[in-house]
PASERO-900680 format. One line per field, with one value per residue: residue number from 1; residue in one letter; y, x, z of N, C-alpha, C in turn. Coordinates in pm, whole numbers, m for minus. Example, Ala and Ser with C-alpha at 12.3 -4.5 7.8 and 13.67 -1.06 7.14 Angstrom:
! residues 2
pos	c(1, 2)
code	c(a, s)
n_y	c(m569, m225)
n_x	c(1319, 1285)
n_z	c(780, 708)
ca_y	c(m450, m106)
ca_x	c(1230, 1367)
ca_z	c(780, 714)
c_y	c(m330, 3)
c_x	c(1320, 1290)
c_z	c(780, 787)
! end
This chain:
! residues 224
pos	c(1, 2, 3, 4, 5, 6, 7, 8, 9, 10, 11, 12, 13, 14, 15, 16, 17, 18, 19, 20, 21, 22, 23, 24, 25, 26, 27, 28, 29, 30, 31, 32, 33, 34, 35, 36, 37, 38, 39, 40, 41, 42, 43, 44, 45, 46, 47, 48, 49, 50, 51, 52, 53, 54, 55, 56, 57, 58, 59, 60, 61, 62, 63, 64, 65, 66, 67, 68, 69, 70, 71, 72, 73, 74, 75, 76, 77, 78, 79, 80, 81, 82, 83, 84, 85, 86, 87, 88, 89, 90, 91, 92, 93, 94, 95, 96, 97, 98, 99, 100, 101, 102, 103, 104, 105, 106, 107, 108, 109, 110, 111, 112, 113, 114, 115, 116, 117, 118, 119, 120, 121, 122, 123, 124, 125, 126, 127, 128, 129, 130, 131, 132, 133, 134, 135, 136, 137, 138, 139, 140, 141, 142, 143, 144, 145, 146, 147, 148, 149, 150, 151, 152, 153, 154, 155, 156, 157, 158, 159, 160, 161, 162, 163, 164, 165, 166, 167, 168, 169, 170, 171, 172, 173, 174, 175, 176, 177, 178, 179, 180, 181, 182, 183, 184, 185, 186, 187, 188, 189, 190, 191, 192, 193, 194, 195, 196, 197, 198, 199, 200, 201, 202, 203, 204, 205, 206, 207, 208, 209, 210, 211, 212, 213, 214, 215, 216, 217, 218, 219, 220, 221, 222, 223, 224)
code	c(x, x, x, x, x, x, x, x, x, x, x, x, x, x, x, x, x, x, x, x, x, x, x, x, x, x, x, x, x, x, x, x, x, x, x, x, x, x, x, x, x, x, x, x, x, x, x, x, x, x, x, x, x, x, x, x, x, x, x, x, x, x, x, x, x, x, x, x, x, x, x, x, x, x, x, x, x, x, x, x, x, x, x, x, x, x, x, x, x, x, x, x, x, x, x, x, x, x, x, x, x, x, x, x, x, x, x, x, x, x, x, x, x, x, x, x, x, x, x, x, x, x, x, x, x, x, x, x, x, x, x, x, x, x, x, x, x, x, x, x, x, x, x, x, x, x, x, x, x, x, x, x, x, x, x, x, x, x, x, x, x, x, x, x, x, x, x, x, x, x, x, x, x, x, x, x, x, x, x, x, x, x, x, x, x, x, x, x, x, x, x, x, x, x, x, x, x, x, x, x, x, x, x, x, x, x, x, x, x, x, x, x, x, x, x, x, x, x, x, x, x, x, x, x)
n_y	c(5754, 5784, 5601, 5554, 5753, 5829, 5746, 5948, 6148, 6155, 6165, 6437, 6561, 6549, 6612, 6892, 6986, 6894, 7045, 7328, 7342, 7314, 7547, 7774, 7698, 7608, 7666, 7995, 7937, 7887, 8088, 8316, 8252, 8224, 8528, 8641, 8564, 8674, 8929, 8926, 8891, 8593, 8277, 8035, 8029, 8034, 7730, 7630, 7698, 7538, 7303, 7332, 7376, 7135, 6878, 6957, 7109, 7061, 6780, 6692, 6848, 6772, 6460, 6565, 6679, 6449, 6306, 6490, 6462, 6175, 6166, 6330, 6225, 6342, 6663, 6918, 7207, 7454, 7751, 7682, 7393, 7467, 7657, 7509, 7327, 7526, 7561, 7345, 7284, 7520, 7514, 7322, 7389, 7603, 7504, 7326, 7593, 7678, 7474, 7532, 7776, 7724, 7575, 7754, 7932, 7775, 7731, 8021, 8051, 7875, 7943, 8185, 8444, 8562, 8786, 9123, 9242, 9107, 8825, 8863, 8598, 8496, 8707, 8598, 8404, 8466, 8620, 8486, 8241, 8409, 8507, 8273, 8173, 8375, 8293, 8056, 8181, 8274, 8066, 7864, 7924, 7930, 7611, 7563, 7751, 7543, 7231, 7366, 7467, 7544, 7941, 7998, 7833, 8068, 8306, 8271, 8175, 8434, 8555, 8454, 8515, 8772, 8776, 8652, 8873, 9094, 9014, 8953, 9225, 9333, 9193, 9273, 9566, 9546, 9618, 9574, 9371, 9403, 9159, 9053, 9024, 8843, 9081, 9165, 9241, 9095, 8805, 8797, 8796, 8587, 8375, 8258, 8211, 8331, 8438, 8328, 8268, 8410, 8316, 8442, 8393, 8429, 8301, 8205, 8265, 8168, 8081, 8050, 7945, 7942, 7790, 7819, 7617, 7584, 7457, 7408, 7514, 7524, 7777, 7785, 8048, 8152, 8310, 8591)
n_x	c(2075, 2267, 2526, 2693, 2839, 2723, 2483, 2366, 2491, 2307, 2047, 2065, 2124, 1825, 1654, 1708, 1622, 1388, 1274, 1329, 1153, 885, 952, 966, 837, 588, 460, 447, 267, 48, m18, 2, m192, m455, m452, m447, m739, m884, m845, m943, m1215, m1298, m1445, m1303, m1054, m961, m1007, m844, m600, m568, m576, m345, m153, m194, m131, 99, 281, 269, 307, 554, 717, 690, 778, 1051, 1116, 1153, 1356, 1564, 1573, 1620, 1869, 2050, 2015, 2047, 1935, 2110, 2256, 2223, 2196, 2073, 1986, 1801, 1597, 1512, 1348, 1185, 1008, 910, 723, 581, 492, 279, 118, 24, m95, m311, m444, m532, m731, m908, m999, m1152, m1332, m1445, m1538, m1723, m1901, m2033, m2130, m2333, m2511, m2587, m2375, m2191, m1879, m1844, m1585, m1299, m1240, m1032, m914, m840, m673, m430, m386, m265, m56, 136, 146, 325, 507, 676, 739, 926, 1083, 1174, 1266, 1481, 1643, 1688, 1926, 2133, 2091, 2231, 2522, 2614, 2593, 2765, 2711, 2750, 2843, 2692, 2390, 2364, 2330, 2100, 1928, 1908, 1805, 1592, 1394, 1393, 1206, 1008, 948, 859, 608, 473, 450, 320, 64, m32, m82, m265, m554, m893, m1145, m1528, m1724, m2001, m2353, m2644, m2934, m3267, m3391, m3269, m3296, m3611, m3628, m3530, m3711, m4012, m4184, m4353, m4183, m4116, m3939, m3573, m3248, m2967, m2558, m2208, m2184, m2424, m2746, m3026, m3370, m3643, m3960, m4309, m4571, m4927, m5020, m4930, m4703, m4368, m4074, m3709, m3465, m3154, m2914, m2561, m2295, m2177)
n_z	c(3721, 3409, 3316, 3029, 2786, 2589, 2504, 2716, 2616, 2391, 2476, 2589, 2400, 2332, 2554, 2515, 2204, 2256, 2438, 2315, 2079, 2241, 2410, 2173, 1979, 1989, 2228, 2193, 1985, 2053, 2256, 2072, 1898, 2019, 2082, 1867, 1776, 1946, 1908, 1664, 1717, 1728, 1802, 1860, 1980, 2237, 2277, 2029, 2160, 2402, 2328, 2153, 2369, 2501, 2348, 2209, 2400, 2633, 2700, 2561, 2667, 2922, 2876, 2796, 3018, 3208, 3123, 3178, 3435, 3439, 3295, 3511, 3724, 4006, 4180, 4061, 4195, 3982, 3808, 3561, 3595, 3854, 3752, 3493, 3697, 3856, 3621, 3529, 3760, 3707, 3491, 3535, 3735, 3624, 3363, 3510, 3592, 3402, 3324, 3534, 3468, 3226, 3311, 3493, 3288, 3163, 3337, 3427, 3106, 3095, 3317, 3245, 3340, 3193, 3250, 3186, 3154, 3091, 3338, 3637, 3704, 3474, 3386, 3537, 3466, 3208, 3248, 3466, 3248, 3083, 3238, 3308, 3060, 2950, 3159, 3035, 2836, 2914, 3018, 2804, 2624, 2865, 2937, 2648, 2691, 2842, 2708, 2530, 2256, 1921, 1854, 1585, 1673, 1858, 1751, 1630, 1716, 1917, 1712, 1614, 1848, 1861, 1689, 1786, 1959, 1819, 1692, 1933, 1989, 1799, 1769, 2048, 1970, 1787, 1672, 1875, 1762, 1817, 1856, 1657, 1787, 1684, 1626, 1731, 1504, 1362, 1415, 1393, 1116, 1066, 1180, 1126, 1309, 1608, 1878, 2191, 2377, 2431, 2441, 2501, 2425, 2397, 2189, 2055, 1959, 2065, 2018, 2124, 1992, 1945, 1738, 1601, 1691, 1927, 1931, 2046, 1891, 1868, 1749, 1668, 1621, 1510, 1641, 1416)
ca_y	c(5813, 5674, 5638, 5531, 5870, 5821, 5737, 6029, 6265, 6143, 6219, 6541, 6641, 6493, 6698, 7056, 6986, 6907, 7234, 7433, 7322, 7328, 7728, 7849, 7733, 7535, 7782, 8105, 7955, 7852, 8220, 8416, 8200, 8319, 8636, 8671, 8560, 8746, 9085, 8945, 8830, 8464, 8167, 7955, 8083, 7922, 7562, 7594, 7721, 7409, 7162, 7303, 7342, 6991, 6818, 7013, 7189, 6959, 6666, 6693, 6904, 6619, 6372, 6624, 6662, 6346, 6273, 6543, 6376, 6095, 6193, 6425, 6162, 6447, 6794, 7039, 7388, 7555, 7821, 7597, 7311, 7591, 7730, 7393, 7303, 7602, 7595, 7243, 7279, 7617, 7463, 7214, 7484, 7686, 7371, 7308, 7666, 7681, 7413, 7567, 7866, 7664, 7567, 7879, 7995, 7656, 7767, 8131, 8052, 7800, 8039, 8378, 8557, 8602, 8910, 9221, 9238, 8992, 8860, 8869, 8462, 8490, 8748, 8516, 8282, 8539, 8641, 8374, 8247, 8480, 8518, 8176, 8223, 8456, 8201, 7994, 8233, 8267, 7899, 7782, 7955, 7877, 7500, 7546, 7718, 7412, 7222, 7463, 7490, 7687, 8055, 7995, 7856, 8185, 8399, 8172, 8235, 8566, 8604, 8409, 8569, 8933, 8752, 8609, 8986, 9181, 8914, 8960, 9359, 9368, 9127, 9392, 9674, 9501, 9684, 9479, 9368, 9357, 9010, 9061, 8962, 8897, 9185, 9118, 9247, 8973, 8684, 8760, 8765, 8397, 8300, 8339, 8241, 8407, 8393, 8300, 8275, 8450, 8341, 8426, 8426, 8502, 8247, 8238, 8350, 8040, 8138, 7974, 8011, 7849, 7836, 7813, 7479, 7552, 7337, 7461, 7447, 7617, 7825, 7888, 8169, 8166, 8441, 8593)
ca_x	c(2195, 2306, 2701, 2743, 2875, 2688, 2374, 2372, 2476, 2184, 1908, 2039, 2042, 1680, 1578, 1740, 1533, 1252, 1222, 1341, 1030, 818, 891, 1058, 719, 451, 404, 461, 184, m59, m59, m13, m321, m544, m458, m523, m883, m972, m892, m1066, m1366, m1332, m1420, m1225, m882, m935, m1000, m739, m493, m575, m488, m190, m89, m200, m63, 253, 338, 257, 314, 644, 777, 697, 859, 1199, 1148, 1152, 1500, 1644, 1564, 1697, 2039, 2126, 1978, 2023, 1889, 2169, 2232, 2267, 2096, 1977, 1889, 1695, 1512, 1439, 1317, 1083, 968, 810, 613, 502, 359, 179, 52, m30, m219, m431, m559, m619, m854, m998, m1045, m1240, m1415, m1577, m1610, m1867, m2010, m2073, m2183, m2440, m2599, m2591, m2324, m2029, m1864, m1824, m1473, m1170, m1212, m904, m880, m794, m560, m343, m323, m201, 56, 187, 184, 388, 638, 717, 805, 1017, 1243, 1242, 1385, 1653, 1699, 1709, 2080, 2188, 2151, 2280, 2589, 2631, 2635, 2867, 2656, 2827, 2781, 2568, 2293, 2318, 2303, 2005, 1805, 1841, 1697, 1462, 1356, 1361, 1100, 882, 878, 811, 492, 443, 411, 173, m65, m85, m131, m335, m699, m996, m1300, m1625, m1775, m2141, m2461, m2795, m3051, m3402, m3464, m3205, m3370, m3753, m3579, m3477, m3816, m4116, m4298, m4363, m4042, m4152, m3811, m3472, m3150, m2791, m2442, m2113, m2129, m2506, m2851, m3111, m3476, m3752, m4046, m4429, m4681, m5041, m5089, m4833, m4525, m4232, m3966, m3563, m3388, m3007, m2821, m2440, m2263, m2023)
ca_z	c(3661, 3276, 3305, 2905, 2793, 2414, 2502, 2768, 2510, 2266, 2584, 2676, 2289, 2273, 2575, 2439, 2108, 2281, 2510, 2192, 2036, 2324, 2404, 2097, 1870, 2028, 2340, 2097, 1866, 2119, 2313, 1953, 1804, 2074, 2105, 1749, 1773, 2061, 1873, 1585, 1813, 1690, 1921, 1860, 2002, 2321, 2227, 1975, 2266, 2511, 2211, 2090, 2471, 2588, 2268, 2171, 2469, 2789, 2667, 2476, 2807, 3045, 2823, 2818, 3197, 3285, 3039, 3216, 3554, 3470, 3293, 3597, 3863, 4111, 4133, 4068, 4245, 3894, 3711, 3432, 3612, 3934, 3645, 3473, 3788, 3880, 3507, 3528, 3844, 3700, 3372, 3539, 3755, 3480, 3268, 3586, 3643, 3252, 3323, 3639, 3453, 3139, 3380, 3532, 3190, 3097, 3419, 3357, 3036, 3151, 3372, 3116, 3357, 3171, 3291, 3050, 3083, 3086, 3493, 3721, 3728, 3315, 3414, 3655, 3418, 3099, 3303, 3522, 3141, 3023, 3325, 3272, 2905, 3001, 3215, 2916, 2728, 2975, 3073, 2724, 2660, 3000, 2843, 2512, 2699, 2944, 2560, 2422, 2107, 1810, 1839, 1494, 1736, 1971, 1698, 1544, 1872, 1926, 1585, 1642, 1991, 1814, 1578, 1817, 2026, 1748, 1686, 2015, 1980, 1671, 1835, 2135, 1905, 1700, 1703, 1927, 1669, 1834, 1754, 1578, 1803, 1637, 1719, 1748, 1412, 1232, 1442, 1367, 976, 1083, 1269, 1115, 1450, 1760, 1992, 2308, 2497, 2388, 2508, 2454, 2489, 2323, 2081, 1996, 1998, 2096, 1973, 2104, 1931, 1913, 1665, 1651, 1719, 2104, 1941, 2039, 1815, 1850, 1609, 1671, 1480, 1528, 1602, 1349)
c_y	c(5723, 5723, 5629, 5685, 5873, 5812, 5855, 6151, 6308, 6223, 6375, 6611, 6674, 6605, 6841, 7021, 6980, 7058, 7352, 7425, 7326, 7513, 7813, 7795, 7684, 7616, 7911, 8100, 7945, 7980, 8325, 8388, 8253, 8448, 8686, 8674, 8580, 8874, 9064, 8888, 8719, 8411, 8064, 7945, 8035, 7781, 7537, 7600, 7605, 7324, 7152, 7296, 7178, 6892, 6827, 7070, 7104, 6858, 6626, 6759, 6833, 6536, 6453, 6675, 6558, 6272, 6374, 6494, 6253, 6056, 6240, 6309, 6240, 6563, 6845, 7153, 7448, 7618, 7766, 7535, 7398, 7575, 7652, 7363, 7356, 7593, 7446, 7220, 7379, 7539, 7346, 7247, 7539, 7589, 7353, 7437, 7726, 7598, 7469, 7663, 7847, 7640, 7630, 7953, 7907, 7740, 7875, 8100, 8016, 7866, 8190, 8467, 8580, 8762, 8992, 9260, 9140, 8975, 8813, 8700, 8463, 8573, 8713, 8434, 8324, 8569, 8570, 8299, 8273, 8486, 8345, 8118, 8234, 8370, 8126, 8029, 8221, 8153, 7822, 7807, 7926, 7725, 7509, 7618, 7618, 7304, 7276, 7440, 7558, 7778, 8090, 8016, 7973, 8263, 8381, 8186, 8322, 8628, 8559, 8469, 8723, 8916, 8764, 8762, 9069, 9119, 8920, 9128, 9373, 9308, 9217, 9518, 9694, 9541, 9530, 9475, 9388, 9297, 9084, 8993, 8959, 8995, 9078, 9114, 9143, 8825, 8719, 8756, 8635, 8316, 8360, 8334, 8327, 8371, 8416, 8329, 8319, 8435, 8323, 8460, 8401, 8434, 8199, 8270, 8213, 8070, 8048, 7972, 7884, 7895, 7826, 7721, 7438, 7459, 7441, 7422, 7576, 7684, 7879, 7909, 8139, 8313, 8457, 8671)
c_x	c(2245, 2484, 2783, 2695, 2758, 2545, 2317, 2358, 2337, 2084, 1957, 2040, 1894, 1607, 1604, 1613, 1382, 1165, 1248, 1181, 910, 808, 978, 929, 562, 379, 394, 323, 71, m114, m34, m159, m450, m532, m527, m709, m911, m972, m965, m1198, m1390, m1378, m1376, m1088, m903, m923, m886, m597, m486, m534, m379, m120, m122, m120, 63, 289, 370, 327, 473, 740, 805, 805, 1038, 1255, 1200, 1340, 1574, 1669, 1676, 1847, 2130, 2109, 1986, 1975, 2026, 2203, 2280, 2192, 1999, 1917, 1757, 1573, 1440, 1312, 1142, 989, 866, 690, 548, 445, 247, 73, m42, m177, m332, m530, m595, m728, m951, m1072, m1124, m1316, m1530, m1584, m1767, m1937, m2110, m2162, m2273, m2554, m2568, m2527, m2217, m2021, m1873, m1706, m1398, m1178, m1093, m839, m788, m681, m397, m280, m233, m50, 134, 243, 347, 530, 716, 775, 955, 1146, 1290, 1324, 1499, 1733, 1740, 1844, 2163, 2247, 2240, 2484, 2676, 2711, 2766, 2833, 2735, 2742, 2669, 2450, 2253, 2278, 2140, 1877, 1771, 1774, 1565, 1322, 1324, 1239, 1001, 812, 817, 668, 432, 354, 288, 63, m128, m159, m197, m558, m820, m1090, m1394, m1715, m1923, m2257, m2562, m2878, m3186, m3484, m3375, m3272, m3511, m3719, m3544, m3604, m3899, m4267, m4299, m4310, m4106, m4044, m3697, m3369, m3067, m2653, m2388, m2115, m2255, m2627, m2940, m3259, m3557, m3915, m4160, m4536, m4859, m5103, m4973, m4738, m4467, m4150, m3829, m3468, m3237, m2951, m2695, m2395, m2131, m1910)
c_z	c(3548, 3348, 3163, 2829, 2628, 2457, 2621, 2668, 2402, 2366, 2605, 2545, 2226, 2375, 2563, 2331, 2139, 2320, 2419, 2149, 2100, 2357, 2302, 1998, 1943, 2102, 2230, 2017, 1939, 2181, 2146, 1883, 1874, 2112, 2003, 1714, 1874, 1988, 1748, 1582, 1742, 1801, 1962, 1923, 2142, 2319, 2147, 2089, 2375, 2435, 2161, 2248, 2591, 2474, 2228, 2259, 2614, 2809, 2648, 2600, 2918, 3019, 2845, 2965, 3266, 3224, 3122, 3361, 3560, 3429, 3427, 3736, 3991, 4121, 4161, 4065, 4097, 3840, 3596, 3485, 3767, 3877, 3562, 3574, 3816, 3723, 3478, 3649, 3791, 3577, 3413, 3631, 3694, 3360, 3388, 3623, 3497, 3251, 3402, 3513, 3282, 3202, 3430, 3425, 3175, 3178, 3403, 3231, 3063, 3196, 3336, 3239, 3388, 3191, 3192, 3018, 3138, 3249, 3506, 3688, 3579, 3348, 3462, 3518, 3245, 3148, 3357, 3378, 3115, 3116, 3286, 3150, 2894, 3117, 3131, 2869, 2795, 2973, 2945, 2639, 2760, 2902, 2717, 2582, 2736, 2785, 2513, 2255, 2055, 1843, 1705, 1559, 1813, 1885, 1605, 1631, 1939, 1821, 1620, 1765, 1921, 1689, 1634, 1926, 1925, 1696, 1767, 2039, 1925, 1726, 1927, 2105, 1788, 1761, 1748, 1794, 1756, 1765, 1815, 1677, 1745, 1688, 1723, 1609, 1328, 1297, 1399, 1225, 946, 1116, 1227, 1269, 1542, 1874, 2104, 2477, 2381, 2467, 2432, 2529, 2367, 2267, 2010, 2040, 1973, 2114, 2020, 2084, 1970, 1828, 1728, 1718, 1905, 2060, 1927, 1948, 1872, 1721, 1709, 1573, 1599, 1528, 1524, 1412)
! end
């Protein structure tokens, strides 16, 4: 528990700013960035989504967890701090079954059998996601009244919030691509030998060919 009223004030402005920034851009950009390159069959939109949420989102959350811990030195029965509360065990939840579920992607991949559509486990973790968002939003007014921010800020954050749904919309109703595999006839256009073995997955096509003389050699094509 701090009892010097000034240096109190500074931490509990430091952890508002933090959790602003944590689910008011960092989270927002990390689930908008992959959404985006899933409907335009990139592959990148996962990897980018684990970096901005282990670097800007995890990280920066912990640090404003742990300031809020130790301004309040107690847990208190209130809506903000509840909701605080539930909102840090769930992200750390949430970060561990994002890894699980990197995980049984490598795997899958490894052994060629990724599903054909989005499985259930990815599901859990979109949503659970998303519900958790969704307390942010609530919890992060709660604080700011506790504060007694100027009504500027309220009106500054429901803008902001009617930004990030309508961002939220278009992404949804934003048309799927289907990302490009090589055929058979754009790899023998790549390989003038005699492909021996063909394997692939969603991110490329792994040719293995031999000539006359039995050397193997590999050709990988990328997929666009």
């Amino acid at each position: 528990m701090i009892s010097d009223p000034s240096l109190k004030s500074s931490l509990i402005i430091a952890h508002g700013v933090l959790m602003v920034f944590v689910w008011l851009f960092a989270v927002p950009f990390a689930m908008g960035i992959n959404m985006y390159a899933r409907k335009k069959g990139f592959t990148w939109g996962p990897k980018v989504h684990m970096i901005v949420m282990a670097i800007a989102a995890f990280l920066p959350y912990t640090v404003s967890a742990i300031i809020a811990f130790v301004v309040s030195g107690k847990f208190k029965p209130r809506p903000h701090s509840g909701i605080g509360t539930a909102l840090s065990f769930g992200l750390w939840a949430q970060v561990a079954l994002g890894v699980i579920n990197h995980l049984v992607f490598r795997y899958r991949l490894k052994h060629n059998c990724l599903p054909g559509k989005r499985p259930w486990n990815n599901h859990v973790h979109i949503w659970f996601g998303r519900i958790l968002f969704l307390l942010a939003a609530i919890n992060i007014p709660l604080g700011m009244r506790i504060k007694k921010v100027p009504l500027g800020m309220f009106i500054a954050y429901a803008i902001w919030m009617a930004i990030l749904i309508i961002a939220f919309i278009c992404l949804v109703w934003m048309k799927e691509e289907e990302r490009l595999v090589p055929s058979l006839e754009n790899v023998n256009e790549n390989v003038s030998e005699k492909a021996v073995r063909v394997e692939t997955n969603s991110e490329k096509v792994v040719v293995v060919t031999e000539d006359k003389e039995n050397s193997k050699t590999e050709a990988i094509i990328q997929c666009s």
